[in-house]
NUTOR-539099 format. One record per atom (N, C-alpha, C): residue number from 1; atom name; y, x, z. Coordinates in Angstrom, 1 decimal, padded with zeros to 4 digits. Example, Ala and Ser with C-alpha at 12.3 -4.5 7.8 and 13.67 -1.06 7.14 Angstrom:
2
 num atome     py     px     pz
   1     N -005.7  013.2  007.8
   1    CA -004.5  012.3  007.8
   1     C -003.3  013.2  007.8
   2     N -002.2  012.8  007.1
   2    CA -001.1  013.7  007.1
   2     C  000.0  012.9  007.9
# end
This chain:
65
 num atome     py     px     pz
   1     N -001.2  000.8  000.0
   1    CA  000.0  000.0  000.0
   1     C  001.2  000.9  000.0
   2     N  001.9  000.3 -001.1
   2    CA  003.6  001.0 -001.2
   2     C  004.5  001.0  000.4
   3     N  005.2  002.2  000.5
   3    CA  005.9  002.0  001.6
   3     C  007.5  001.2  000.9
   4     N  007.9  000.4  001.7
   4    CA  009.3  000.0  001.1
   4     C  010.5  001.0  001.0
   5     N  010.9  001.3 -000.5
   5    CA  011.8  002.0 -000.9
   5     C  013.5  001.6  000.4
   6     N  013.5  002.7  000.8
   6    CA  015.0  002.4  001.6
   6     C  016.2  002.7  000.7
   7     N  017.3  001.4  000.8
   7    CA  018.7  001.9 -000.1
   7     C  019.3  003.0  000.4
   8     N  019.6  003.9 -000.5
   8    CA  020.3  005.1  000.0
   8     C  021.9  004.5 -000.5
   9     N  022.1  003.6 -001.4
   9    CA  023.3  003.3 -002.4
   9     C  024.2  002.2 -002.3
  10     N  025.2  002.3 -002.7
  10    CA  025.5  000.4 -002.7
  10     C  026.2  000.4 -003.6
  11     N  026.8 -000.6 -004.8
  11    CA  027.7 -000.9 -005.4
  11     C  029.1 -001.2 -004.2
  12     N  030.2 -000.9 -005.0
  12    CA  031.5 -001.1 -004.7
  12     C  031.9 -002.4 -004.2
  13     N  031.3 -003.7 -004.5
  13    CA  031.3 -004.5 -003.8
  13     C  031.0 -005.0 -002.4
  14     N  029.6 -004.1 -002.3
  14    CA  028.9 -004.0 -000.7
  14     C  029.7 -002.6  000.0
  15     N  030.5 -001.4 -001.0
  15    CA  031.0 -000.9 -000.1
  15     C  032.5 -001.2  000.9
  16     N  032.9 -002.5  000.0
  16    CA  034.0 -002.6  000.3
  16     C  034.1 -003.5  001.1
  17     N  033.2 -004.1  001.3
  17    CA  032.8 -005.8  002.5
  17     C  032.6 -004.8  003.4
  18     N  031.5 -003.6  003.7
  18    CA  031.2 -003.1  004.8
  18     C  032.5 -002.3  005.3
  19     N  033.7 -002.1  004.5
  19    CA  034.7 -001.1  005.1
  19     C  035.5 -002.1  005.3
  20     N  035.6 -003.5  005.1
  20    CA  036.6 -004.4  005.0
  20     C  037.5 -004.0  004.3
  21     N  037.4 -003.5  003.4
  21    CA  038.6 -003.5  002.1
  21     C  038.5 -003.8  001.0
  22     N  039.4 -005.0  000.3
  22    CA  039.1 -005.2 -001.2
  22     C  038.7 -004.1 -001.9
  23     N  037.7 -004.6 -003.5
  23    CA  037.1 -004.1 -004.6
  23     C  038.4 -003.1 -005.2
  24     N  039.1 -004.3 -004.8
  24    CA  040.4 -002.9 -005.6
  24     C  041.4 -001.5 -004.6
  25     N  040.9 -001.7 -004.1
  25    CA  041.2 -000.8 -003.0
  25     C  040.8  000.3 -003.4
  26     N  039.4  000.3 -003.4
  26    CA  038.5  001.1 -003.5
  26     C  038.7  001.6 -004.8
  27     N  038.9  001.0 -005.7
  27    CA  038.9  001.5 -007.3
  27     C  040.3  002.5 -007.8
  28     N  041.5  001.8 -006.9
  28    CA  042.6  002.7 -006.4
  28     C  043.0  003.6 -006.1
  29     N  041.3  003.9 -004.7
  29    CA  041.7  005.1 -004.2
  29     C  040.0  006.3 -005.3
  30     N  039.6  005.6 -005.9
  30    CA  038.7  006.3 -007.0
  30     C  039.6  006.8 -007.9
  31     N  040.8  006.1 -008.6
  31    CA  041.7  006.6 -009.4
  31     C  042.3  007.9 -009.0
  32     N  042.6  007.7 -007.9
  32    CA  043.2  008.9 -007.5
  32     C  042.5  009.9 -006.3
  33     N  041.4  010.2 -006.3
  33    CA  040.8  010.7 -006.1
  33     C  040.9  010.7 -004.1
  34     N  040.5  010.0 -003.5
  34    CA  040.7  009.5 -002.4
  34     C  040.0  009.0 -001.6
  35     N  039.6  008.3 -000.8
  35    CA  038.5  007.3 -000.2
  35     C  037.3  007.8  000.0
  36     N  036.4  007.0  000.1
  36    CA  034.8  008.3  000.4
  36     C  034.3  008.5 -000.9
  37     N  033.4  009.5 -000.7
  37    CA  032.8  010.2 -001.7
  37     C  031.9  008.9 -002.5
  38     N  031.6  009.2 -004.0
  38    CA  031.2  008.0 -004.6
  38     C  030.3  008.8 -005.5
  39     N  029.3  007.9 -006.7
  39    CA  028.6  008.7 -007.4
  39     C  028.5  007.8 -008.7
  40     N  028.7  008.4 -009.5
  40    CA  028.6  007.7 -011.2
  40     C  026.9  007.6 -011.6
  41     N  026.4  006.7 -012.2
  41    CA  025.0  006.4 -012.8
  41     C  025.4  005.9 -014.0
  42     N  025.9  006.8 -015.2
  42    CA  026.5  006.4 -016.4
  42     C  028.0  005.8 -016.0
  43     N  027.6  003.8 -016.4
  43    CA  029.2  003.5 -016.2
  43     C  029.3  002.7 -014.9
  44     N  027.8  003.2 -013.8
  44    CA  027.3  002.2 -012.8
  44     C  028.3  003.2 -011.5
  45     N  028.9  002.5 -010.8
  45    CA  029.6  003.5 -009.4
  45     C  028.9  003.2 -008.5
  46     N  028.5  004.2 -007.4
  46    CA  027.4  004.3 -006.5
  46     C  028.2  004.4 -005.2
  47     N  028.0  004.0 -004.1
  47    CA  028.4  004.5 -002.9
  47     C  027.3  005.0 -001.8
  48     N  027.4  006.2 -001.8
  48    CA  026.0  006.7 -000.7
  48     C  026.4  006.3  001.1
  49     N  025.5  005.5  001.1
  49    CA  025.6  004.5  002.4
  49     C  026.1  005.5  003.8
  50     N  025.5  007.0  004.0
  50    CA  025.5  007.9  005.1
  50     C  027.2  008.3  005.1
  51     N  027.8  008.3  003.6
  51    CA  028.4  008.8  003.3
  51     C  030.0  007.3  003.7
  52     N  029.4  006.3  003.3
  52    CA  030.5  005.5  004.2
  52     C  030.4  005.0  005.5
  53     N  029.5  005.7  005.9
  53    CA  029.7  005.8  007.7
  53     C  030.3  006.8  007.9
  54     N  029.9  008.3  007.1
  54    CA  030.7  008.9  007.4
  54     C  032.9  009.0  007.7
  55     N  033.0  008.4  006.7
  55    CA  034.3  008.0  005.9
  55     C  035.2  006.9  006.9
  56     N  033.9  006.2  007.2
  56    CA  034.2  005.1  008.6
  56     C  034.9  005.7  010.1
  57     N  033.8  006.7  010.0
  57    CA  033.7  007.6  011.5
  57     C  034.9  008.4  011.4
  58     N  035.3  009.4  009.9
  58    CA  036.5  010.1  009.8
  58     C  037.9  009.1  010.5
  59     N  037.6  007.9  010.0
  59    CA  039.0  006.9  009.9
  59     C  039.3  006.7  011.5
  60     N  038.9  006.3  012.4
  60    CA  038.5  006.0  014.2
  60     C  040.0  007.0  014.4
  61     N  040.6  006.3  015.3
  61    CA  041.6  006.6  015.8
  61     C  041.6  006.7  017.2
  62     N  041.9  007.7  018.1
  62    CA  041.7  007.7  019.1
  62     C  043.0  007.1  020.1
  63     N  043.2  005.9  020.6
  63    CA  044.3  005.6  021.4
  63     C  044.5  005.8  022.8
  64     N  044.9  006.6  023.3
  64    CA  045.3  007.1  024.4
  64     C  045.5  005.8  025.7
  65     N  044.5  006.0  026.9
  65    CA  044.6  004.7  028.1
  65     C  045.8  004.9  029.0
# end
């Protein structure tokens, strides 16, 4: 029996519901080279899932009690 393949990926849609920012946000900050790391599959944009937690974890702002 197959083991179930785990998503390593997400389209820009799933990455941008998970960061709470619109599709265009994201395409914005692709333009200009910005936002987390991303990966082309021809004309497919990939978002590597470790890599927007990472990008998550960079953003955390530490507010002083």
């Amino acid at each position: 029996m197959k083991q179930p393949i785990q998503k390593r990926h997400c389209d820009e849609h799933a990455a941008a519901e998970y960061l709470g920012l619109s599709v265009n946000t994201l395409r914005d900050w692709r333009t200009h080279r910005t936002g987390p790391v991303f990966a082309r599959f021809g004309r497919s944009v990939r978002y590597p899932l470790d890599e927007l937690e990472r990008f998550a974890e960079a953003a955390r702002v530490q507010v002083a009690a």
